[in-house]
C-alpha positions as CSV (number, residue, x, y, z in Angstrom):
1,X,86.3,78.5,83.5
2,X,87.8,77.9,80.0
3,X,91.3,78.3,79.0
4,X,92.2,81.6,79.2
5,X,94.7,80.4,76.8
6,X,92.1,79.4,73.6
7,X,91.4,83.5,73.9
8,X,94.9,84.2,72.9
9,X,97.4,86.3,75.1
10,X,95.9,89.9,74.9
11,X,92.1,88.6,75.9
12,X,93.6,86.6,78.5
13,X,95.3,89.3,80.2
14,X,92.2,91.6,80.0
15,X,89.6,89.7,81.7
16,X,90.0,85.7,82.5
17,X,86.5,84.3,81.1
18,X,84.2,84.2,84.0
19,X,85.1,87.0,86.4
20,X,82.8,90.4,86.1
21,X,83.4,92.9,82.9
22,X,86.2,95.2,83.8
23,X,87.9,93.4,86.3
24,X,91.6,93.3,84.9
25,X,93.6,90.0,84.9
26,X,96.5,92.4,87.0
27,X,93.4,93.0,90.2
28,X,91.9,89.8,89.5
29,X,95.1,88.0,89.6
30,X,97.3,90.0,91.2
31,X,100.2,89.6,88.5
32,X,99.9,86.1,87.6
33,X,98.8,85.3,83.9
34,X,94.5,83.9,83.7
35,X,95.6,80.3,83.0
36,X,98.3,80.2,86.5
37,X,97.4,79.1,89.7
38,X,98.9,79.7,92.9
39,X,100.0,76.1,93.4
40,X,100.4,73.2,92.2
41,X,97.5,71.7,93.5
42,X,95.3,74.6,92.4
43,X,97.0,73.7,89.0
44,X,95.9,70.3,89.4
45,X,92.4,70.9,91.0
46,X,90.9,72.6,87.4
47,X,91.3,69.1,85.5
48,X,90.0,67.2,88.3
49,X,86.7,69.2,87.7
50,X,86.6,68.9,84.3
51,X,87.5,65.1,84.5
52,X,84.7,64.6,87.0
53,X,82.6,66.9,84.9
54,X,81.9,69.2,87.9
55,X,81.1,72.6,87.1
56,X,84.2,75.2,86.8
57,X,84.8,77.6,89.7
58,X,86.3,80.6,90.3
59,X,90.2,80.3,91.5
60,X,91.8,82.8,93.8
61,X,88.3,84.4,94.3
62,X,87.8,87.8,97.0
63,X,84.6,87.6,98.8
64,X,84.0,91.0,101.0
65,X,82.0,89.6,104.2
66,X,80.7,92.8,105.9
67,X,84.0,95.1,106.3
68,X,86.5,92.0,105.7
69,X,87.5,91.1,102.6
70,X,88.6,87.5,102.3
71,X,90.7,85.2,99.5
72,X,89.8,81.8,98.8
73,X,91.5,79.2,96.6
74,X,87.6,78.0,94.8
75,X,84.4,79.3,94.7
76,X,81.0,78.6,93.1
77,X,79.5,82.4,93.9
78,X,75.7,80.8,92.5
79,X,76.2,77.9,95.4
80,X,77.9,79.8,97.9
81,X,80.3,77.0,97.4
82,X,84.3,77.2,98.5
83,X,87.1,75.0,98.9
84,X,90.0,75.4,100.2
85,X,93.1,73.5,98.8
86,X,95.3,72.6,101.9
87,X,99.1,72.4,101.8
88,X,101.2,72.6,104.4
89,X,103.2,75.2,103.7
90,X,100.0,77.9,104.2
91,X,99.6,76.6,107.5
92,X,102.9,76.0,108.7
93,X,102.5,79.0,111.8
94,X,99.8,78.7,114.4
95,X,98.7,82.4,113.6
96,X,98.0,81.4,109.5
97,X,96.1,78.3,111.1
98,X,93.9,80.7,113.7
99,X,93.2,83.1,110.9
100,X,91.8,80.4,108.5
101,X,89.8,79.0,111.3
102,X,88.4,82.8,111.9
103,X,88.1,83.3,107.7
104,X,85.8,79.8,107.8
105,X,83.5,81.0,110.8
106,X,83.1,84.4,109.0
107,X,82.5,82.7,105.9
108,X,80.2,80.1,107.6
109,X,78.2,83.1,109.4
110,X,77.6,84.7,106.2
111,X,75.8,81.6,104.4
112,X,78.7,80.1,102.9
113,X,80.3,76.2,103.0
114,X,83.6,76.0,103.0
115,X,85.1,72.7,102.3
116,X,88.8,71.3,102.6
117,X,90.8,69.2,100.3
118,X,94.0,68.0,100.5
119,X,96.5,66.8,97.7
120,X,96.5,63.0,99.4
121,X,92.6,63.3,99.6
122,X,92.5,64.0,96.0
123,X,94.8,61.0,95.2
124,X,93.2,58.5,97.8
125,X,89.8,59.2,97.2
126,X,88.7,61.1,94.4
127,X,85.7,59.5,93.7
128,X,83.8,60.3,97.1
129,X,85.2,64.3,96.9
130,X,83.7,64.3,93.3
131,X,80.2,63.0,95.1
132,X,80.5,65.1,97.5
133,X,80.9,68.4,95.6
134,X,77.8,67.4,93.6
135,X,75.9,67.4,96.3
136,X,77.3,70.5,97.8
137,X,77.3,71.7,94.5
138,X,73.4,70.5,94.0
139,X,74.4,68.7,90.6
140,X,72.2,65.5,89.9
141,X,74.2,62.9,89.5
């Protein structure tokens, strides 16, 4: 995704590049700004991309899976491709851990691969998660 910023403020908040025409920045990203993540290691996962030269996903993405509609922190949608950035502070009650257990079989059942990454994995071995994505991403290396 490029920087919403580059298109100025009022493109920004109309569409963030890369999401489908006439989805507004306010239901796309529920009142943040295109260029803001939810976290800071969403904020930090978009440069690691770009510095591995992995393709850009989609942040903050909604996937409907039959009559469920489910949010995930990355997404490829031409791979099928998520990952999850892990923090503890999402899964800090054992019903938020069940329910992202029961999102990832859903997702799984449905022909997706969801992958993930914590903010120590990212600094400890970034090398091997870029690998990894290309493969999951099917990127040549």
């Amino acid at each position: 995704m490029g920087s919403a910023l580059a298109l100025g403020p009022d493109r920004a908040l109309s569409r963030p590049q890369g999401y489908p025409q006439g989805q507004s920045c306010a239901r796309r990203c529920q009142g943040r700004t295109a260029w803001q993540r939810k976290s800071p290691l969403e904020e930090r996962f978009g440069p690691f991309l770009r510095n591995h030269r992995l393709p850009p996903c989609r942040f903050n993405d909604s996937i409907t899976v039959g009559d469920r509609t489910f949010h995930v922190d990355c997404h490829w949608p031409d791979t099928n491709q998520i990952v999850e950035l892990d923090g503890w502070q999402a899964h800090k009650s054992r019903s938020a851990f069940r329910e992202d257990k029961a999102r990832d079989r859903r997702l799984a059942a449905a022909g997706y691969t969801v992958t993930h990454l914590t903010w120590n994995q990212l600094d400890d071995e970034p090398d091997e998660i870029a690998s990894d994505l290309r493969v999951l991403l099917g990127i040549d290396r």
